[in-house]
Every structure is written in structure tokens, then in C-alpha cells.
Biotite code that builds the C-alpha atoms (Angstrom):
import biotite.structure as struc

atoms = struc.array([
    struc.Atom([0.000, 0.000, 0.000], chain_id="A", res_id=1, res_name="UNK", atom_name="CA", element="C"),
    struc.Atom([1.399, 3.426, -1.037], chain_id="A", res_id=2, res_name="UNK", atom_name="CA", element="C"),
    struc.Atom([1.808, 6.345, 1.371], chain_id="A", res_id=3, res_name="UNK", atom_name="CA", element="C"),
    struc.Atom([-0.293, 9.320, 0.308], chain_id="A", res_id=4, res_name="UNK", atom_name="CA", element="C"),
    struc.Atom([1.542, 11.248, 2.952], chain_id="A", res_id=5, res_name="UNK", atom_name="CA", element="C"),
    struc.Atom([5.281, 10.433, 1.978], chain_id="A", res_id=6, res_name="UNK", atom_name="CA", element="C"),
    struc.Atom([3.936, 10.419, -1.832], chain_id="A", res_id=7, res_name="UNK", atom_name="CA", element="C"),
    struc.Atom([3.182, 14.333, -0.658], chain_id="A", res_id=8, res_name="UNK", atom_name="CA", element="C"),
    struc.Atom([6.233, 15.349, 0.997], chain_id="A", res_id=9, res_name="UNK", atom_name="CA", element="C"),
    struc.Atom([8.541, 13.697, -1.992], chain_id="A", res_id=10, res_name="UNK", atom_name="CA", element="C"),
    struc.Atom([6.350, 15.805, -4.760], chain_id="A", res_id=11, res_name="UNK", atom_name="CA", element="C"),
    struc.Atom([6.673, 19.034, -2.698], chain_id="A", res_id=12, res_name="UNK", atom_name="CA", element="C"),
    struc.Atom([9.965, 18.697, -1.069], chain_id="A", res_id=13, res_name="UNK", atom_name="CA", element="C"),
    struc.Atom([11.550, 17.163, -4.134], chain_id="A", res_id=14, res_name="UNK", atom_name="CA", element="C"),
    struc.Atom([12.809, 14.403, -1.854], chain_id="A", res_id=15, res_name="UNK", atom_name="CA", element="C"),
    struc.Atom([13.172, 10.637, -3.156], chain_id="A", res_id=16, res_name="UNK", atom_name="CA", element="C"),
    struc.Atom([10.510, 8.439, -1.264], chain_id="A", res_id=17, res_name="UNK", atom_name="CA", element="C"),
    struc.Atom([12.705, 6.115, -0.255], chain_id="A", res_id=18, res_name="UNK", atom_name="CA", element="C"),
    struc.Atom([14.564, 8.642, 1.965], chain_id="A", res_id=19, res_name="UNK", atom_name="CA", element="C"),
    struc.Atom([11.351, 9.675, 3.662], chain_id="A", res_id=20, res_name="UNK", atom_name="CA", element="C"),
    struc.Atom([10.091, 8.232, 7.230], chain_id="A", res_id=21, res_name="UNK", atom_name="CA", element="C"),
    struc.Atom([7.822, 9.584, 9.923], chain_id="A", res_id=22, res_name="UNK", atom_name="CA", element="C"),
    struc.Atom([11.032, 11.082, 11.597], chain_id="A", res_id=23, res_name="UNK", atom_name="CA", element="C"),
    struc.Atom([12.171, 13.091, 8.236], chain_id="A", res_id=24, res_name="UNK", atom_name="CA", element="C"),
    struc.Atom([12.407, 16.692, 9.302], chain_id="A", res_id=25, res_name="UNK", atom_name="CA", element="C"),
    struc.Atom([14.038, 20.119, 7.912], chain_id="A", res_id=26, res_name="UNK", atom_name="CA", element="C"),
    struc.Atom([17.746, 18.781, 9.144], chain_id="A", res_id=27, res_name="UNK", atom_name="CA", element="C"),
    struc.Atom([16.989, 15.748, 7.332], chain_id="A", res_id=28, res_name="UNK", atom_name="CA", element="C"),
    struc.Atom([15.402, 17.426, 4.441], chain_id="A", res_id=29, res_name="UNK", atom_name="CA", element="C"),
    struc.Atom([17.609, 20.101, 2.437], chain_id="A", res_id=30, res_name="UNK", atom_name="CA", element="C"),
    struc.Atom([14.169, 21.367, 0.691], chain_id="A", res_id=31, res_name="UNK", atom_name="CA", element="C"),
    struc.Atom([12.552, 21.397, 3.453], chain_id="A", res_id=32, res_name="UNK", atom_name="CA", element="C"),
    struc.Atom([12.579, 25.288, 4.855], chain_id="A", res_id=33, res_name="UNK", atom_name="CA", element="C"),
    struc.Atom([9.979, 28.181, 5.808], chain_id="A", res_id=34, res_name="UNK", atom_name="CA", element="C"),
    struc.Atom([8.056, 28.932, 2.232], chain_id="A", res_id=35, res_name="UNK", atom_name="CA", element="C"),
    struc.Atom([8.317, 24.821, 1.464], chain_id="A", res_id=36, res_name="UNK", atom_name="CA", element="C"),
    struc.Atom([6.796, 24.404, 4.593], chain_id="A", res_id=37, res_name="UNK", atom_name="CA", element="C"),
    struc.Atom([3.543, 26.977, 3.428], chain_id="A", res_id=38, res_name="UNK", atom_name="CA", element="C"),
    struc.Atom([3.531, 24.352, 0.359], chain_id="A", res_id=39, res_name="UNK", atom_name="CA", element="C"),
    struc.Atom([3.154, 21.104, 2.390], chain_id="A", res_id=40, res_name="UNK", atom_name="CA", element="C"),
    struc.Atom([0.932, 22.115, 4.510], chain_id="A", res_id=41, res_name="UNK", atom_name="CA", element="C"),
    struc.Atom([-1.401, 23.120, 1.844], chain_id="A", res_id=42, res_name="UNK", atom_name="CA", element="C"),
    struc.Atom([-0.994, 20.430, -0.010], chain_id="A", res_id=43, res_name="UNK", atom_name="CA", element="C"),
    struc.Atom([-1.757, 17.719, 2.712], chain_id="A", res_id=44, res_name="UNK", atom_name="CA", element="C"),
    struc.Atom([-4.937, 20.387, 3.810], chain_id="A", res_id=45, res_name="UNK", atom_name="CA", element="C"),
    struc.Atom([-6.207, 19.783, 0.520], chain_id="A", res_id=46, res_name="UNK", atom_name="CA", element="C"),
    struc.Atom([-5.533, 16.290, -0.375], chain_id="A", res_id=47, res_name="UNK", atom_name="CA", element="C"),
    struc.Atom([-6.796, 15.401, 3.394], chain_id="A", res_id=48, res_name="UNK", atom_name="CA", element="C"),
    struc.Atom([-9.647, 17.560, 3.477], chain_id="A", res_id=49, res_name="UNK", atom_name="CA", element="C"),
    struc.Atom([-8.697, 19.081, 6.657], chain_id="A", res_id=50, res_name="UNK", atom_name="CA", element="C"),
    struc.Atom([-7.665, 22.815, 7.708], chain_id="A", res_id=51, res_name="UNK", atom_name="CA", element="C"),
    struc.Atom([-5.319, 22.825, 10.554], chain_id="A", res_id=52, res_name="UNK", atom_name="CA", element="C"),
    struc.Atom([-4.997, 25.911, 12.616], chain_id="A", res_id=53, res_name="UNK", atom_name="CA", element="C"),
    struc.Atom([-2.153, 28.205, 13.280], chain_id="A", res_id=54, res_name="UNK", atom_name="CA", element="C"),
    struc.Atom([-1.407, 26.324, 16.596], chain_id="A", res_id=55, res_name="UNK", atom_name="CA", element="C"),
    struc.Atom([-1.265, 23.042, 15.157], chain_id="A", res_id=56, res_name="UNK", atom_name="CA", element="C"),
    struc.Atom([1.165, 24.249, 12.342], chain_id="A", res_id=57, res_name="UNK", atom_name="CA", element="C"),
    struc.Atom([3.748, 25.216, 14.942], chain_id="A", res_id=58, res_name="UNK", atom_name="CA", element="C"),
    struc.Atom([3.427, 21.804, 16.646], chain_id="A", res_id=59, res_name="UNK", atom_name="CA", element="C"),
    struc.Atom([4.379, 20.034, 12.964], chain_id="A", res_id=60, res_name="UNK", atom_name="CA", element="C"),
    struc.Atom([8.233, 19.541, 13.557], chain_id="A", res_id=61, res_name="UNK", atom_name="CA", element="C"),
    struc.Atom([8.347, 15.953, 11.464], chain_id="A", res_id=62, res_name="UNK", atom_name="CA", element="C"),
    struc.Atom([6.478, 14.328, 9.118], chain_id="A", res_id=63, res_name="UNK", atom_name="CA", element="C"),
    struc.Atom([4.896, 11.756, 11.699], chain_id="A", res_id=64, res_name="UNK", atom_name="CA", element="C"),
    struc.Atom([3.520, 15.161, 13.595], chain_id="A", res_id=65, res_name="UNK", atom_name="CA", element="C"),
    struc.Atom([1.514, 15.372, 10.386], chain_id="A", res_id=66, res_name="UNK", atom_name="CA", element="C"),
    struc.Atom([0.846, 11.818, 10.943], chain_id="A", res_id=67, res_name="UNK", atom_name="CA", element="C"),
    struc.Atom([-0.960, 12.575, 14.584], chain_id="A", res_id=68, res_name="UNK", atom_name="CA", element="C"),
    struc.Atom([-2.675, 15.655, 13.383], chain_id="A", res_id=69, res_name="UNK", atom_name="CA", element="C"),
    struc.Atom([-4.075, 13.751, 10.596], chain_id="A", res_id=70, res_name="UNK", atom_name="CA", element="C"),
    struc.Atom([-5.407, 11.205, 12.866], chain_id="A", res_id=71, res_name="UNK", atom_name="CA", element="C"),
    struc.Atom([-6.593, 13.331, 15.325], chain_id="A", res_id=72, res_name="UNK", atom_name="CA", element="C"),
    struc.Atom([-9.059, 14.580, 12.420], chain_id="A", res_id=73, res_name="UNK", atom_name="CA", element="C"),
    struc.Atom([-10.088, 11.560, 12.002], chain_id="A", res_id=74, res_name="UNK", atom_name="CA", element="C"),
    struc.Atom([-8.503, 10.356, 9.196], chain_id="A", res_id=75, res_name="UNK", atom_name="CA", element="C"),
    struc.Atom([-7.961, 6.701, 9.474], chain_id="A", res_id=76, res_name="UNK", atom_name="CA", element="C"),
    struc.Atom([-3.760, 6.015, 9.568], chain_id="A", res_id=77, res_name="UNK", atom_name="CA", element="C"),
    struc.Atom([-3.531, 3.271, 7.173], chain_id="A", res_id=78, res_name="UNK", atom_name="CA", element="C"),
    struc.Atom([-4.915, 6.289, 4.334], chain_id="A", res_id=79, res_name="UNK", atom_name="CA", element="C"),
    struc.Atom([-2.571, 8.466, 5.381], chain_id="A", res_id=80, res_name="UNK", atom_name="CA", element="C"),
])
């Protein structure tokens, strides 16, 4: 079964998939900075349906915080 979330952090932080995980972060991540950061959050609030607020942004330090935030929507975590 794919990832849709790793799928979505390779396409917007031009990163091979192989090289993500759930602990893949800016220092792990050269694309990874301030405006990319706008453009993956964005693209998983679209793709997921979901709106996160500005307090929940700040929280997302990895990609398996986007994990937990996802879930915590409700989104079941074998779709995301």
C-alpha cells in the first residue's frame, strides 16, 4: 500500500521516497525550509480535506507530527 503522505512530501519537497520516514524533518530534508513548509501544509490540507490551525502548524516539527494531526481529524492512519 502506497503512502499518500510520503507520496506528498517527496512531490513538494523534491525528496526521493525512499529517503522519507515519519522522523524526516528540515535537518533531514535540504528542501525542506519556511516557504516549502507553506507548500506542504497546503498540499496535505487539501488532499486530506482538513484545515489545521495556526497552533497546530507550529506543533508540525516531522512528518509523523503530520501523521498525529491527521489522525486526530479523524482520518484513518492506514490512508494516510
Amino acid at each position: 500500500m502506497s503512502n499518500k503522505l510520503f507520496e506528498i512530501v517527496s512531490q513538494v519537497l523534491n525528496t526521493p521516497i525512499s529517503e522519507i520516514n515519519y522522523k524526516s524533518n528540515p535537518e533531514s530534508i535540504p528542501d525542506w525550509d519556511s516557504y516549502n513548509m507553506f507548500l506542504l501544509l497546503d498540499e496535505v490540507e487539501k488532499v486530506f480535506n482538513v484545515k489545521f490551525t495556526l497552533d497546530e502548524t507550529l506543533e508540525i516539527k516531522n512528518v509523523g507530527d503530520f501523521k498525529k494531526k491527521l489522525m486526530k481529524r479523524g482520518i484513518n492512519g492506514e490512508l494516510i
